[in-house]
C-alpha positions in Angstrom: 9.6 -6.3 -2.4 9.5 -5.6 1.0 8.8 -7.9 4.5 7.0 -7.6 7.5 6.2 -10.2 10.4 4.0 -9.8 13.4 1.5 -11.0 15.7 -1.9 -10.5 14.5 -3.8 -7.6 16.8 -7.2 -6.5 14.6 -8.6 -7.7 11.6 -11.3 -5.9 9.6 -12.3 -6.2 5.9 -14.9 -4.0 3.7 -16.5 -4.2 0.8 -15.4 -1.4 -1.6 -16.4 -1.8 -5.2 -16.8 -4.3 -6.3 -13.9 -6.3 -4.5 -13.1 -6.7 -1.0 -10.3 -5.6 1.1 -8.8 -7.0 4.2 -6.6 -5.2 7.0 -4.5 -6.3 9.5 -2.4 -4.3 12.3 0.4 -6.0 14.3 0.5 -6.3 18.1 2.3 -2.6 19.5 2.1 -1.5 15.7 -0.2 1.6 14.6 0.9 0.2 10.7 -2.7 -1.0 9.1 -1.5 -3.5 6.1 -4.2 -4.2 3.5 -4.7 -6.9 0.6 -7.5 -7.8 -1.9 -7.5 -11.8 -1.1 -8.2 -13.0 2.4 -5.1 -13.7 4.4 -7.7 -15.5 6.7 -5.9 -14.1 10.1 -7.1 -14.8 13.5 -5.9 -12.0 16.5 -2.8 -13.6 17.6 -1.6 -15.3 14.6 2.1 -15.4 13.5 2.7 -14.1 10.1 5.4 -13.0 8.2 3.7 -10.9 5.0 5.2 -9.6 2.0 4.6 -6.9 -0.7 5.4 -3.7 -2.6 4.4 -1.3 0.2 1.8 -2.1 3.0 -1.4 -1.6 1.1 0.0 -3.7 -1.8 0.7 -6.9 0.5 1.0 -10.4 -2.2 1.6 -12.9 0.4 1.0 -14.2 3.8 3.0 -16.8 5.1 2.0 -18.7 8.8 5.0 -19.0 11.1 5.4 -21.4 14.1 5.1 -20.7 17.5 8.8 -21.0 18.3 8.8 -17.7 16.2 6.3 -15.4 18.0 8.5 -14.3 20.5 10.8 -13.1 17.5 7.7 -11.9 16.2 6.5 -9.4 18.2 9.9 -7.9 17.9 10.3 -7.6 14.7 7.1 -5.9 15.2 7.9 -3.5 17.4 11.2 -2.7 15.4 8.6 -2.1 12.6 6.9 0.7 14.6 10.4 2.2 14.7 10.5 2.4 10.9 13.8 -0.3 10.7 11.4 -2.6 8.4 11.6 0.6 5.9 7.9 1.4 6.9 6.3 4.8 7.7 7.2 4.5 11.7 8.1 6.8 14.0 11.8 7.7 13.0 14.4 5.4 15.8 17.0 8.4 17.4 19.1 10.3 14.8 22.2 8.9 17.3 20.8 5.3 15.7 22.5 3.0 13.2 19.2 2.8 11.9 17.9 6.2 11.3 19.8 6.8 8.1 18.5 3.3 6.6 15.2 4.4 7.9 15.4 8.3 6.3 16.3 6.6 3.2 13.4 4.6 2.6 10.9 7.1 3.9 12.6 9.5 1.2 12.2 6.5 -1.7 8.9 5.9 -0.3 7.5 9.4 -0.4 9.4 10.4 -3.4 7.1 7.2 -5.2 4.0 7.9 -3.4 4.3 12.2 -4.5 5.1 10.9 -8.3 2.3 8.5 -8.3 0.1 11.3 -6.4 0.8 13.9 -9.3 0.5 10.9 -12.3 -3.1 10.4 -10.6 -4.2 14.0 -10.3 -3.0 14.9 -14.0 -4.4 11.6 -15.6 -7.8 13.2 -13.6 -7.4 16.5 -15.5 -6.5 15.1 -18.7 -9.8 12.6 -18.6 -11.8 15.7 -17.5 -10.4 17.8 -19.6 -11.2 15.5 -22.4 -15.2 14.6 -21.7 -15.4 18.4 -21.3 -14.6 18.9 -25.4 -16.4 15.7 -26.0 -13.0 14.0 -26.6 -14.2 10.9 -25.0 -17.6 9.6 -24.3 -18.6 7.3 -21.1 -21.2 5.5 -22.7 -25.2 5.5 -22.0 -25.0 2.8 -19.3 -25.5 5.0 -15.8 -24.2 1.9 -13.7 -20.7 1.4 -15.3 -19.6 5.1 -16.4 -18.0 5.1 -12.8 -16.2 2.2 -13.7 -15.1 3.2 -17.2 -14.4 6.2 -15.8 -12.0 4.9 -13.1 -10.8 2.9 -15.6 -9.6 5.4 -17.7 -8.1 7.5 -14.8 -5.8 4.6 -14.0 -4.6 3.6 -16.9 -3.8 7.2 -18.1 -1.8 7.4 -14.5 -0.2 4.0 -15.4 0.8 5.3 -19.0 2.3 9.1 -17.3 4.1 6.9 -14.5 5.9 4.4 -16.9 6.8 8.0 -19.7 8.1 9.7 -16.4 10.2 6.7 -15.3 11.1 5.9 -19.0 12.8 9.6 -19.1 14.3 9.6 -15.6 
């Protein structure tokens, strides 16, 4: 689980699906965090958020004023990747730049597995309508959702084999 705190800069939420997702940014922070609940933040707001990864946030928790100041560093520290976001890398002559390779690595190295679980779950479904292997059903308006359905829980069931064999 991973932490981030900020003042709040821009707020924005869309409606995608059938669910709703809200976005945040941090003051001097390019780093767009997203949830499916409303965090119900105002531009300015203190907030210290937490999550798997910053479009997987779980909770938002208000902070006093005292804390703003500390803040708005921790959020410019963030743009700097020492919060194990993707940030611009601090010098390779900085304590934190190894801490900060290190995550990006873990991160990416997630983020290509889960990339290739996704695109082969895709090809398996495909490949399986194709020889009539599975059928979507006669309903026009949920075959998208059955079908996105099926796509992620086939990626859920490769990620879990893959990280059962590692």
């Amino acid at each position: 689980m991973s932490e981030w705190s900020g003042v709040v800069d821009k707020t924005t939420s869309r409606e995608f699906g059938n669910k709703t997702l809200y976005s945040w940014t941090f003051e001097n922070s390019n780093i767009w965090f997203r949830s499916e609940f409303d965090p119900i933040l105002k531009k300015g707001t203190a907030v210290k958020i937490t999550g798997e990864a910053v479009n997987k946030i779980t909770g938002v928790t208000p902070m006093s004023s005292e804390d703003v100041k500390e803040a708005k560093q921790e959020a410019k520290s963030s743009v700097n990747g020492t919060n194990g976001t993707r940030g611009e890398a601090p010098p390779t002559n900085s304590p934190d730049y190894w801490r900060w390779k290190q995550m990006q690595d873990i991160t990416n190295r997630k983020d290509f597995q889960h990339r290739d679980a996704r695109r082969d779950a895709t090809r398996l479904i495909c490949a399986a309508l194709d020889n009539d292997v599975l059928a979507l059903g006669s309903s026009k308006g949920k075959k998208l959702d059955i079908l996105l359905g099926m796509i992620a829980t086939t990626t859920a069931q490769l990620m879990e084999e893959q990280h059962g064999n590692d």
